[in-house]
N, C-alpha and C positions, 0 to 999 in steps of 0.2 A: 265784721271789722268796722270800728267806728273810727274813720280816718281823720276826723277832726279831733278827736280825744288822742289818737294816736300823734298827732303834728302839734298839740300845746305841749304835751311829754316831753317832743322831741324839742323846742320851742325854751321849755323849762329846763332841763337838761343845759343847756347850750347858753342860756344865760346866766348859769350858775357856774360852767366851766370857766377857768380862766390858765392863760399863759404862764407856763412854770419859769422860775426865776431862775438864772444862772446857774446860781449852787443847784437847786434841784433837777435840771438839764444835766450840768454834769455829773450829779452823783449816780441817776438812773442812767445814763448813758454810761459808766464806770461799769456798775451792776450788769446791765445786760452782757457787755463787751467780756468781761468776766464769766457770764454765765455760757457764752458764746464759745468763748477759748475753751471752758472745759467740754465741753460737749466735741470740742475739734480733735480735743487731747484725747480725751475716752475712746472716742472712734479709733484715731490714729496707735493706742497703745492696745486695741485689739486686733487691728492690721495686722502689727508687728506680731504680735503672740501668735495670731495663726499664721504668718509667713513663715516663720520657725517651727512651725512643728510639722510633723510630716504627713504629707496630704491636705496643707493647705494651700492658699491662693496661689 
């Protein structure tokens, strides 16, 4: 491991990142939140479908 090669990457990296601008905050925050919900739905509309059939939860 060459940890000084590794710390300018990380160095580099870090000065080329910058602060997302509003619209960009809110639209990946829209996105995730979206992506979020269906994954809650999905779960929760397979709950349901084995709670009704018989022999489940």
């Amino acid at each position: 491991m060459d940890v000084k090669y590794d710390l300018n990457s990380y160095v580099r990296v870090l000065k080329l990142a910058s602060t997302p601008s509003w619209q960009e905050f809110s639209q990946i925050s829209k996105i995730a939140g979206a992506g979020i919900f269906l994954v809650g739905l999905l779960g929760f509309t397979i709950f349901a479908v084995m709670s009704f059939l018989p022999g489940g939860v």
